[in-house]
GUVO-963697 format. One line per field, with one value per residue (C-alpha): y, x, z; residue number from 1; residue in three letters. Coordinates in steps of 0.001 Angstrom, whole numbers. Layout:
% GUVO-963697
y	Y,...
x	X,...
z	Z,...
mardren	NUM,...
balo	ALA,...
***
This chain:
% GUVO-963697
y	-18386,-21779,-22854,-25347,-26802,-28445,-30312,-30164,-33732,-32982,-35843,-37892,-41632,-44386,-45605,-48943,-48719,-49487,-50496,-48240,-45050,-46860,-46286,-42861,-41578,-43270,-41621,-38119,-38699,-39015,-35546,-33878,-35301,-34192,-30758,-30828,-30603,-31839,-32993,-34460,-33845,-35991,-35631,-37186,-41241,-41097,-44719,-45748,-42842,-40825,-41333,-45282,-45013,-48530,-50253,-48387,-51097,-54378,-55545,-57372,-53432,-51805,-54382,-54149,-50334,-50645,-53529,-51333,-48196,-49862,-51750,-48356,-47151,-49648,-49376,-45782,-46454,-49336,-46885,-44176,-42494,-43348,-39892,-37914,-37517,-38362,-37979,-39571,-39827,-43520,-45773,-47048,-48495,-48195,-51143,-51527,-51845,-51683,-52550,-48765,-47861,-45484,-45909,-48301,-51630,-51796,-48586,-46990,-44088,-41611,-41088,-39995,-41055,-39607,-42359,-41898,-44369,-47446,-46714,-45459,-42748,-41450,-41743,-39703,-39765,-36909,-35085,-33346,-35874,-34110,-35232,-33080,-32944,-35455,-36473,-39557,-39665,-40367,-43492,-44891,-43404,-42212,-39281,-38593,-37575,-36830,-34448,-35219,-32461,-33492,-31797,-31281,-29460,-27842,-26821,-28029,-28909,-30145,-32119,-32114,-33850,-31531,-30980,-30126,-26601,-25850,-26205,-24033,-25605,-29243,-29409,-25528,-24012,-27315,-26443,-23458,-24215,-26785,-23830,-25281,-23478,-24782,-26648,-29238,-30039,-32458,-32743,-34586,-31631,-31782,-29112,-26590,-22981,-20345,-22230,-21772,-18033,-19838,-21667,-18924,-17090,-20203,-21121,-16952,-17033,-20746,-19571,-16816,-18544,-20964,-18656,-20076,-20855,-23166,-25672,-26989,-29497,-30953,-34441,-34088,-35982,-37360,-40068,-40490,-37821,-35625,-33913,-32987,-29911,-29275,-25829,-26504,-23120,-22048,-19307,-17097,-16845,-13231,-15023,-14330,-16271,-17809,-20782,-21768,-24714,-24660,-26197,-29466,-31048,-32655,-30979,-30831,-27234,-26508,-23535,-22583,-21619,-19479,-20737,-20008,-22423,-24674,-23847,-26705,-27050,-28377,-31942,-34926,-37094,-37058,-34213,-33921,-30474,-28384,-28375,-25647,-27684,-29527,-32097,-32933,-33708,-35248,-33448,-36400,-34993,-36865,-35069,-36083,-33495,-31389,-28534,-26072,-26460,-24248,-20896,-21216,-19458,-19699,-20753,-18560,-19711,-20205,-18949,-20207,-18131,-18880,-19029,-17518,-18913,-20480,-21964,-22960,-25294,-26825,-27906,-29408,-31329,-32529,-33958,-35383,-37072,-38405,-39523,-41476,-43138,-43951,-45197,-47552,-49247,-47588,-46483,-44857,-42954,-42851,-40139,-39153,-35722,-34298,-30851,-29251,-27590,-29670,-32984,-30192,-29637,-32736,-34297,-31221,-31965,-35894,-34937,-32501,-35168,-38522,-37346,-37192,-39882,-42021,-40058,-41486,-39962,-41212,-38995,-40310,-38102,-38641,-37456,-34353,-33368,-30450,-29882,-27828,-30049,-32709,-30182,-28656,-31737,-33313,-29476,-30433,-33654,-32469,-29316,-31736,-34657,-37186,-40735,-39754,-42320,-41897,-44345,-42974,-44021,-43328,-46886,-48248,-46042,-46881,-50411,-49659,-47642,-50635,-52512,-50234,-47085,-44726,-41215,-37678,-37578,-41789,-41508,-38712,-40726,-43379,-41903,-40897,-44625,-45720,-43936,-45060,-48618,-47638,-46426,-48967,-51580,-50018,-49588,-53389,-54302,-52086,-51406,-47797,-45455,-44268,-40138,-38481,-35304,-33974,-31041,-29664,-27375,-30629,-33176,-31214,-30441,-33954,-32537,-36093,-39219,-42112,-44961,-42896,-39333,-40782,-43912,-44241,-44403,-41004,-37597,-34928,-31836,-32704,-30694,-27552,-25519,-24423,-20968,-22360,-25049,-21775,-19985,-22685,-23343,-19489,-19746,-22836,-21385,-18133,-20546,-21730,-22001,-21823,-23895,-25956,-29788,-29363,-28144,-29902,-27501,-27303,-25279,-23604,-23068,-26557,-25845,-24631,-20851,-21962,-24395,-22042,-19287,-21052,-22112,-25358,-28096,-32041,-32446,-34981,-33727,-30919,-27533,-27991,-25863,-26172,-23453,-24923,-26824,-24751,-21145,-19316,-20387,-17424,-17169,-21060,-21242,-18686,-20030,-23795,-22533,-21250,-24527,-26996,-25491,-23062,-25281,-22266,-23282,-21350,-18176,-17643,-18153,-15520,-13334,-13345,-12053,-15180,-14816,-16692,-18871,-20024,-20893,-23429,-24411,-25436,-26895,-29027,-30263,-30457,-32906,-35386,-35945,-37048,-41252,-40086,-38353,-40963,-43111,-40911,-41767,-40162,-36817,-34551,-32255,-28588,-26837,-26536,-28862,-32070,-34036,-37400,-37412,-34139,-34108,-36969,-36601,-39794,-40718,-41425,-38326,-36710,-33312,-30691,-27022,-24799,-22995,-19953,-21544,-24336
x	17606,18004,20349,22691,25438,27991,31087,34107,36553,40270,41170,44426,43755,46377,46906,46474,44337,40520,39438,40938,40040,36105,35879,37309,34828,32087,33776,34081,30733,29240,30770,29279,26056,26499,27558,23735,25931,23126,26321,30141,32682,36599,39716,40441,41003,40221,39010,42650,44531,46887,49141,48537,50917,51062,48537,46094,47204,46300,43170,43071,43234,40801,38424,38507,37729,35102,34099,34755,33152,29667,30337,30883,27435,25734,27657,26522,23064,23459,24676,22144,24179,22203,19863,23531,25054,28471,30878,33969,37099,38312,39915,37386,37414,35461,32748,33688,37138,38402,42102,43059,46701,48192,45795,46228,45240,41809,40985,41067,39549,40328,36855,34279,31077,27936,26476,23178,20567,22316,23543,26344,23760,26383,30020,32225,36210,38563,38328,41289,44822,47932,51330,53930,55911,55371,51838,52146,48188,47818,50553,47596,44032,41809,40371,36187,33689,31091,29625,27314,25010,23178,19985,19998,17616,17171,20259,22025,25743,28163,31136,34879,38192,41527,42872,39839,40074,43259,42875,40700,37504,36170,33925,34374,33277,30334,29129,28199,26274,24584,23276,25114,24713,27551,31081,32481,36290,37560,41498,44594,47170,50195,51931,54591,55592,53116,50921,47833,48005,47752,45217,43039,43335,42272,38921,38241,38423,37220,34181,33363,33790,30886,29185,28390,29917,33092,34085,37683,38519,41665,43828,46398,49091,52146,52874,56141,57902,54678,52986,49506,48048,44763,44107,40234,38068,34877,34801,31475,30149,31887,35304,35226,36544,33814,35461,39148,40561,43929,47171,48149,45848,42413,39557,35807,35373,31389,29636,26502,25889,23331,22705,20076,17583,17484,15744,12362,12693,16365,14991,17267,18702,21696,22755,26047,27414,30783,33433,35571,38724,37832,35786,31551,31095,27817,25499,24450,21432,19507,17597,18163,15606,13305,12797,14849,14952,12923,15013,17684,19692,23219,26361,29542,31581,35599,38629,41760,45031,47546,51486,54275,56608,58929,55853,54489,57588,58515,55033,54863,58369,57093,54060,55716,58479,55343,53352,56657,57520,53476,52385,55072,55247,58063,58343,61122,63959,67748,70229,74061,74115,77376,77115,76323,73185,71267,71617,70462,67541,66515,66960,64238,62222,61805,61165,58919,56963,56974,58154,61920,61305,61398,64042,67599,70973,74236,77643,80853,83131,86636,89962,88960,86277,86143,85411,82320,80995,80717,79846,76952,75885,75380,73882,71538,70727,70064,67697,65218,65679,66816,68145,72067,74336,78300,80301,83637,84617,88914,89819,87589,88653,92616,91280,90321,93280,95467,94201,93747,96199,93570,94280,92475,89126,88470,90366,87941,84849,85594,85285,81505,81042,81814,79617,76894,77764,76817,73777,72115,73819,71846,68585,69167,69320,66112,63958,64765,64521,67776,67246,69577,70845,71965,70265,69744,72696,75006,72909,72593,76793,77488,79012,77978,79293,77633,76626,78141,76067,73566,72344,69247,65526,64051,65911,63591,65830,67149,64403,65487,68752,71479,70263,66437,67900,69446,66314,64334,66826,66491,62571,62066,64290,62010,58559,58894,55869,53074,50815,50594,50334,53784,56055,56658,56890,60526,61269,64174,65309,65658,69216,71873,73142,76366,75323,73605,76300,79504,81002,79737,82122,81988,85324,86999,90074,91590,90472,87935,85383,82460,83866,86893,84939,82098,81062,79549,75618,74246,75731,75327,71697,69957,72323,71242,67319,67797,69691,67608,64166,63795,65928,67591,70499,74101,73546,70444,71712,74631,71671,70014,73412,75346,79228,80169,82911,80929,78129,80426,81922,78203,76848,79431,78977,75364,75784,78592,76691,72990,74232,74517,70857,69498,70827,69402,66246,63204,62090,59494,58942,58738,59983,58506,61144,62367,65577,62738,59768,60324,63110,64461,67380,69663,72746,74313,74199,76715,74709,76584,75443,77603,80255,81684,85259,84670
z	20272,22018,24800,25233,27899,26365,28199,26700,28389,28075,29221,28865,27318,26773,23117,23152,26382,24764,28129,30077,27774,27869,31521,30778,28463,30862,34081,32464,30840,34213,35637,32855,33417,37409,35890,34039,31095,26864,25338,26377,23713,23890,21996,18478,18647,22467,22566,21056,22114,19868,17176,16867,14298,12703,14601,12084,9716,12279,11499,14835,16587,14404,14937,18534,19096,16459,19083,22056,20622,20381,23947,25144,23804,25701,28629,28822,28558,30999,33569,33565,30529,27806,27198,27505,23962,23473,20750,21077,18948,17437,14744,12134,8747,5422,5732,2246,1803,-2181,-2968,-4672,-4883,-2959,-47,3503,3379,4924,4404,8164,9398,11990,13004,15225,16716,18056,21111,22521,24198,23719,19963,17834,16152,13842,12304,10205,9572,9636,5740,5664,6220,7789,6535,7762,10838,13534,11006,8813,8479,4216,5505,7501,6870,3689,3946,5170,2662,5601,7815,10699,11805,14862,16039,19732,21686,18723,17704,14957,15673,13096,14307,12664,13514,13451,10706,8999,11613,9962,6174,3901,2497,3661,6888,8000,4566,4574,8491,7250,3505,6354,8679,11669,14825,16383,15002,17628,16375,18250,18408,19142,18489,19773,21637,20497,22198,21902,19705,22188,20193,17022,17914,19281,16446,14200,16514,16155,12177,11550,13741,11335,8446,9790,11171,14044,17538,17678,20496,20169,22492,22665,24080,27308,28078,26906,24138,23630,22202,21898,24914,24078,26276,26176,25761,24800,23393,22692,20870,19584,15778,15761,17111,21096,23138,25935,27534,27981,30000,31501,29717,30931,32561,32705,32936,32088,30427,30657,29406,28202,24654,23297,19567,16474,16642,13969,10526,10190,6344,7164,7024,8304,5141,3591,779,-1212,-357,-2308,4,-1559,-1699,-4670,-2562,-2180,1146,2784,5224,7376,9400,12400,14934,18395,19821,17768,20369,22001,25728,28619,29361,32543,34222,32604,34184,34274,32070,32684,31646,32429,32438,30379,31832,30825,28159,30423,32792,29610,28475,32097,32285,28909,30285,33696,31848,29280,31811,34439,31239,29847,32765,34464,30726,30701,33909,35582,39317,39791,37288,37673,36063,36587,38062,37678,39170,35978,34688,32272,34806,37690,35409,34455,38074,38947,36059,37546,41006,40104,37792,39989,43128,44490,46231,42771,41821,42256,41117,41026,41252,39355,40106,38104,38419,36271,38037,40748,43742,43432,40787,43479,46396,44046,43357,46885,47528,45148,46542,50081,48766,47015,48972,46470,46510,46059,45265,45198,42772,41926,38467,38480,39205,36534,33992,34699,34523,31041,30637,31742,28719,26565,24834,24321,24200,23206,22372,22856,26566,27436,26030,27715,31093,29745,28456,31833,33759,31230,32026,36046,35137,32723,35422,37998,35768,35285,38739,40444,37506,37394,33777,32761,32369,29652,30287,27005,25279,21884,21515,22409,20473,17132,17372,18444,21344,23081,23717,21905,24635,27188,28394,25623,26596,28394,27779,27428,27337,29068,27709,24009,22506,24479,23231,26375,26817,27504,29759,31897,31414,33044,35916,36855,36470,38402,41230,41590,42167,45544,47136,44374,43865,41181,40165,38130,41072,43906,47443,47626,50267,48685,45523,44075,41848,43470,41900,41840,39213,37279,37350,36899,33075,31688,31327,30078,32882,30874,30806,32650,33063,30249,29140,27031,24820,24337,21844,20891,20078,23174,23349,23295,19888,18701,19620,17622,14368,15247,15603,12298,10593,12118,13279,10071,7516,6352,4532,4336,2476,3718,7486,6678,5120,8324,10412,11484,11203,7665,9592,12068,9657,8235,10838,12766,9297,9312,12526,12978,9180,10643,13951,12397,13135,16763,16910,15178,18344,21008,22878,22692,24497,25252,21952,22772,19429,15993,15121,17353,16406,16016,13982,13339,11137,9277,7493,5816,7969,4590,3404,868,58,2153,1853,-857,633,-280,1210,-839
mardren	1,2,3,4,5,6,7,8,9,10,11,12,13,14,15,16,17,18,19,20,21,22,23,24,25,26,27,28,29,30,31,32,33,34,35,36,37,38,39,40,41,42,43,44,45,46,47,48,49,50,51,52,53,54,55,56,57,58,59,60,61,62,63,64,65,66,67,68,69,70,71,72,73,74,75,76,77,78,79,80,81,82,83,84,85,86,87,88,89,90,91,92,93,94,95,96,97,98,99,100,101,102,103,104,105,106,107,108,109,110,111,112,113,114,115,116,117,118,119,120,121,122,123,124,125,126,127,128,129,130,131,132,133,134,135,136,137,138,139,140,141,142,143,144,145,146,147,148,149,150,151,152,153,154,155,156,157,158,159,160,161,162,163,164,165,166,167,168,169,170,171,172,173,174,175,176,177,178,179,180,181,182,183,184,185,186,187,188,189,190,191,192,193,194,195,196,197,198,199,200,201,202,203,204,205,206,207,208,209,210,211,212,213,214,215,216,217,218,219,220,221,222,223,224,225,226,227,228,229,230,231,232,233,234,235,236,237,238,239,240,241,242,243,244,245,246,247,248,249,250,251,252,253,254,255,256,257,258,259,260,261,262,263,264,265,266,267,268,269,270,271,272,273,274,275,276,277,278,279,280,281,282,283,284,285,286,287,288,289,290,291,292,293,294,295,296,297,298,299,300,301,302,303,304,305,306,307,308,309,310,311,312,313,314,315,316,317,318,319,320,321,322,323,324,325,326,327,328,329,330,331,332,333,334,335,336,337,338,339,340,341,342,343,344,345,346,347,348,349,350,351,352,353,354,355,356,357,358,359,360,361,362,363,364,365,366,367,368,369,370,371,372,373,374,375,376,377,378,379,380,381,382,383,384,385,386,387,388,389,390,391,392,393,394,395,396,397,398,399,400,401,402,403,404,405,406,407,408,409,410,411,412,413,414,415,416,417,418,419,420,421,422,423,424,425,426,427,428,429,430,431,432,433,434,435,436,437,438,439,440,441,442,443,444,445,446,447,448,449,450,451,452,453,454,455,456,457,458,459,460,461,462,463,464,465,466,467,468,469,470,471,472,473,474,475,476,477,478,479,480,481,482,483,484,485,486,487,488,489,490,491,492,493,494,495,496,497,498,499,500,501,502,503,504,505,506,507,508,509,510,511,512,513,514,515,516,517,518,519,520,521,522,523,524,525,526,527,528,529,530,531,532,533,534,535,536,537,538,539,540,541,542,543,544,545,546,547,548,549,550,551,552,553,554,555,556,557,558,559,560,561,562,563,564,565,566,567,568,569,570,571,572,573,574,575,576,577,578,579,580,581,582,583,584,585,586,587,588,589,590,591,592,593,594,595,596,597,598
balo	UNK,UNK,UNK,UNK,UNK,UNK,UNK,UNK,UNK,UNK,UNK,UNK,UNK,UNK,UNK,UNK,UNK,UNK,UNK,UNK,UNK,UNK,UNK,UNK,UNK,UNK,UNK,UNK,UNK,UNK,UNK,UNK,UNK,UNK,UNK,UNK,UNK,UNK,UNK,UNK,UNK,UNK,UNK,UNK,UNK,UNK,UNK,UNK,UNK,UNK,UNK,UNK,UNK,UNK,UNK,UNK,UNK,UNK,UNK,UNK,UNK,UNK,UNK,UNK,UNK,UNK,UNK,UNK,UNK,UNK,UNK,UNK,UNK,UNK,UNK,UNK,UNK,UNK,UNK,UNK,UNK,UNK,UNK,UNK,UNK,UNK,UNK,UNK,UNK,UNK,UNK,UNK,UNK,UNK,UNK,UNK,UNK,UNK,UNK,UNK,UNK,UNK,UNK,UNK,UNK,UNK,UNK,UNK,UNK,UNK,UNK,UNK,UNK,UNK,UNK,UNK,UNK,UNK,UNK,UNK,UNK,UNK,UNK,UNK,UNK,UNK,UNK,UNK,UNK,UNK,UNK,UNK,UNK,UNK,UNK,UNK,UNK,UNK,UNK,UNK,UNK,UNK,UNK,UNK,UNK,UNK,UNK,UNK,UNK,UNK,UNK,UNK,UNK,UNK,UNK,UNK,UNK,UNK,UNK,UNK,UNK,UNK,UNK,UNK,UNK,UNK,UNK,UNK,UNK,UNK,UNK,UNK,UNK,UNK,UNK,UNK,UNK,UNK,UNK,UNK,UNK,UNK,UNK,UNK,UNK,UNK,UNK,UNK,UNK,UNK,UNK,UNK,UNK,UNK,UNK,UNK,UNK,UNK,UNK,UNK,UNK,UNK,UNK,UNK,UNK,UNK,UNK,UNK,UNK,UNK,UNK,UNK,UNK,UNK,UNK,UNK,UNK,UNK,UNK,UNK,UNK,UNK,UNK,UNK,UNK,UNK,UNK,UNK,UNK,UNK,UNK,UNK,UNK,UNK,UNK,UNK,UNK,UNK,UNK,UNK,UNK,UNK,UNK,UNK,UNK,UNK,UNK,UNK,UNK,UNK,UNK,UNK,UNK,UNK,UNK,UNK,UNK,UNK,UNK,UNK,UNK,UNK,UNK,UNK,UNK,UNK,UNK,UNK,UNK,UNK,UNK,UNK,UNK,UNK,UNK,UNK,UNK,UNK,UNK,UNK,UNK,UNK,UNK,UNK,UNK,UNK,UNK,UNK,UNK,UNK,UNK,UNK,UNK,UNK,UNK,UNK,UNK,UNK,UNK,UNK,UNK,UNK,UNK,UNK,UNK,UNK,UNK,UNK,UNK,UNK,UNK,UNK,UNK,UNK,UNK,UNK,UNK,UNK,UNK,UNK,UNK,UNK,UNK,UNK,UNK,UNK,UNK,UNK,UNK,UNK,UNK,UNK,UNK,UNK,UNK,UNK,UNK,UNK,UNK,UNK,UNK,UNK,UNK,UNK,UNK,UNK,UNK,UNK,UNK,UNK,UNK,UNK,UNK,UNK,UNK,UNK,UNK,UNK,UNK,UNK,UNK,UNK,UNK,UNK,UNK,UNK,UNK,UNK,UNK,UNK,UNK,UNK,UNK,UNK,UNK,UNK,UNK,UNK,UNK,UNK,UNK,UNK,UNK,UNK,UNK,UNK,UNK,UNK,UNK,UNK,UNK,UNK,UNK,UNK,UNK,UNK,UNK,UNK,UNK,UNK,UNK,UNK,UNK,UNK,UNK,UNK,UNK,UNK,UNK,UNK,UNK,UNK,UNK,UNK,UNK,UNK,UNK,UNK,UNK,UNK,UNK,UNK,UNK,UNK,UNK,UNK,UNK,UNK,UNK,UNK,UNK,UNK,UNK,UNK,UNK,UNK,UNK,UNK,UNK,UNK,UNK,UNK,UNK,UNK,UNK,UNK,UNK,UNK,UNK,UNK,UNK,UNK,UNK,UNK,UNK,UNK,UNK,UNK,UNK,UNK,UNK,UNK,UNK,UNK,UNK,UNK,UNK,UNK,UNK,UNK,UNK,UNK,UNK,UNK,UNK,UNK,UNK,UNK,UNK,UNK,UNK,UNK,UNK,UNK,UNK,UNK,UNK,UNK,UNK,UNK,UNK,UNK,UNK,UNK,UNK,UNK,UNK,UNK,UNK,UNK,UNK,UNK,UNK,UNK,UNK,UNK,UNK,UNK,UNK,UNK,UNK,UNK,UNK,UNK,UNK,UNK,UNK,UNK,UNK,UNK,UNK,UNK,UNK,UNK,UNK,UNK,UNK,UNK,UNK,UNK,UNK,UNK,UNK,UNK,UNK,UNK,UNK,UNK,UNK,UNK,UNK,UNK,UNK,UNK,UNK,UNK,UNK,UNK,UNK,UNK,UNK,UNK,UNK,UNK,UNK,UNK,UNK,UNK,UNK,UNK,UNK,UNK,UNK,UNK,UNK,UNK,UNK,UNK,UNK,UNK,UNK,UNK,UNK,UNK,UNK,UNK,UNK,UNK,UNK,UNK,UNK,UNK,UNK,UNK,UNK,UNK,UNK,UNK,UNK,UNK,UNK,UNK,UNK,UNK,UNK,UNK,UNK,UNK
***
């Protein structure tokens, strides 16, 4: 058997960055050379970062991180690098490029390369193309008809890009007609709840269908509305799990591999190879070293712990948030916290992310709201040490009012419109990010007030449905004092329980409550999981137990209010199902689900 010490560098790169992600790669290169690691693995497109959406189509972008990805192999070299492998995720292109139909123009690649000494040894492109979901990959790339095997220390290792770990046949089935001793799969998969299962499970039965070991290393960080979170494996042949890095962060994952040496008739070349999906796929062989290396004493390998569901999805929030805001050049975030819970949670969200000292918060108080809305609110304030800002908004609405008759529903907006005219003033005037504070439950009923509660530049909670947000505000409330680079050392509990406790209400008009309007959440939520996140439509939901009335009653609110999603800014996805790139649905839209009322 021969050994081997790979580094696995989940690591969080910029898209668009090339030169920033370059000195990545070479930094996190050089701690796995100072960790006496034979071979550094990053995510999928790490030179470009991930999705690049339609900068796959510029010619001017793929040319320069096919540009950077050889500057990068010298670079390595040039700093003492060079006799370190590296294989690194970026955007390529066919060096042929045919006009076919139905494929991009220029024929990209998502692809990877193998750098060593100086040179780009090998390349190969991702074989298997996801479109579904948040993945529009057959709009920009053609699929690879490749598979490097590398032979390193004498081990043969065959290298894959994402999606070809999660569909049957193409580089798994081919790693192991090639007699690979270990699979790398490099990845840029975004991160959903209790998917880190999912993907355990996957590394454990990929790994036995190549028989041989399996190293899964995936991006972190947040791009928009995805957060990517790491979660890299290395599993055994037999499907056991070696190596695991935490969620959420970066970090070099190194571990020592014991591996069958590889077989001296396999000769390097290249040899066309059934894929089992209908594909032939090339072995690409090169030989880096012939010979396994002198026995050593192995390292223990690590195992990070997992945490709980709720730990899981704040986590995946504050990252996305600090990611959001650092990636695009803000300093500092503003939000209108009105004493409620989802403003609570988002204002805890941002100063656990940046800081609370680039955290400011403005109170509006009307002539509708309370007393302990304002009270909780400034309790709030004090407990995490927050720029608070008082700007009652009753005179400018009866300005308004003087002009205008408005009455019912567009009086009660308007207050809401206001106070969305304070904040984007303010954003205007110091440069801050305007947080929304408007979940799922509210977003997918329309329960929200179009350029009022929604305007703003990124909404940390829309993907998360009212019960969650209460779930989270009792969660982050019980972790004071632990440790850990998502919660900041409040000495108290952040939220106020008074917030938590009391009935939620929009206070637009008097003595209003959220269920004036709307079922009770704990009933609403599991019905709007099932409409929007499972697209079950109206028998089926009153198959699966929801009250027939209500069904209709929530379908035919969640239909009217898709103009107003489509008008929301972007947020952290958490669900298997985001109101963004998730699910797209025509604003003009006359289909309406048959009704047994007609």
């Amino acid at each position: 058997m021969a050994q081997l010490r790979i580094a696995l560098a989940q690591v969080n790169p910029t898209v668009g960055d090339l030169a920033g992600n370059a000195d990545l790669i070479v930094s996190w290169a050089r701690r796995a050379a100072e960790a006496g690691a034979h071979l550094v693995v990053f995510p999928e497109m790490m030179l470009t970062g991930y999705p690049v959406e339609d900068l796959a189509l510029r010619t001017s972008f793929v040319e320069a991180s096919q540009r950077t990805l050889e500057a990068t192999a010298r670079r390595l070299d040039d700093e003492g690098l060079g006799d370190l492998p590296v294989v690194v995720g970026y955007l390529d292109r066919r060096t042929v490029s045919l006009a076919k139909l139905g494929q991009p123009a220029g024929a990209p690649l998502n692809a990877l390369a193998w750098l060593h000494q100086g040179e780009v040894v090998t390349r190969s492109a991702k074989h298997h193309l996801p479109n579904y979901g948040v993945f529009d990959e057959f709009r920009y790339f053609v699929p690879g008809d490749r598979l490097p095997v590398v032979r390193l220390h004498g081990v043969d290792i065959a290298t894959a890009i994402c999606e070809d770990l999660w569909q049957d046949g193409g580089p798994v089935s081919v790693a192991r007609s090639a007699h690979a001793g270990l699979l790398l799969v490099i990845n840029g998969s975004p991160y959903e709840r209790s998917k880190d299962d999912v993907r355990l499970e996957l590394c454990a039965r990929r790994a036995q269908e190549a028989g041989c070991a399996l190293a899964y290393v995936n991006m972190v960080g947040g791009q928009d509305e995805l957060v990517f979170d790491g979660d890299s494996i290395i599993v055994t042949k037999d499907g056991d799990l070696v190596a695991r890095s935490p969620q959420f962060e970066e970090h070099l994952l190194v571990a020592d591999l014991v591996a069958p040496p590889a077989h001296p008739s396999l000769q390097a070349g290249e040899f066309p190879v059934d894929a089992h999906d209908g594909t032939t796929i090339t072995v690409d062989r090169r030989v880096l070293s012939q010979d396994p290396l002198p026995a050593y004493e192995a390292s223990q390998p690590e195992v990070a712990p997992a945490p709980d569901n709720c730990g899981e999805v704040y986590s995946a929030l504050v990252l996305g948030v600090r990611d959001y805001v650092r990636k695009n050049g803000f300093r500092s975030v503003i939000l209108g916290l009105s004493g409620g819970v989802d403003s609570a949670l988002v204002a805890t969200i941002a100063a656990d992310a940046i800081g609370p000292d680039d955290v400011h918060v403005v109170l509006m108080p009307s002539r509708h709201s309370s007393e302990h809305s304002i009270t909780d609110a400034e309790d709030l304030v004090k407990r995490q040490g927050l720029h608070g800002r008082t700007v009652p908004i009753r005179d400018i609405v009866e300005a308004f009012e003087a002009e205008l008759e408005l009455t019912g529903l567009a009086a009660e907006n308007l207050q809401a419109r206001v106070r969305g005219t304070i904040l984007m003033g303010l954003s205007n005037q110091h440069g801050h990010l305007v947080l929304t504070t408007g979940n799922k439950s509210e977003i997918a009923t329309g329960y929200s007030t179009l350029y009022g509660d929604s305007a703003g530049g990124f909404g940390p909670i829309k993907d998360l449905t009212k019960t969650l947000v209460w779930a989270l505000c009792r969660w982050r409330n019980t972790q004071i004092g632990v440790l850990s680079p998502f919660l900041h050392a409040f000495p108290v509990p952040p939220i106020p329980q008074n917030i938590i406790d009391k009935p939620p209400s929009a206070e637009l008009r008097p003595d209003q409550l959220d269920s004036d309007s709307l079922p009770d959440y704990t009933v609403l939520d599991p019905l709007l999981v099932d409409y929007v996140e499972r697209d079950l439509g109206h028998d089926a939901l009153i198959a699966a137990g929801h009250d027939p009335a209500l069904v209709e009653r929530v379908i035919l609110l969640v239909d009217r209010a898709e103009y107003k999603r489509r008008q929301y800014p972007p947020g952290p996805k958490i669900t298997p199902k985001n109101f963004g790139r998730d699910r797209r649905l025509p604003i003009t839209n006359r289909w309406r689900e048959p009704s047994e009322l007609g």
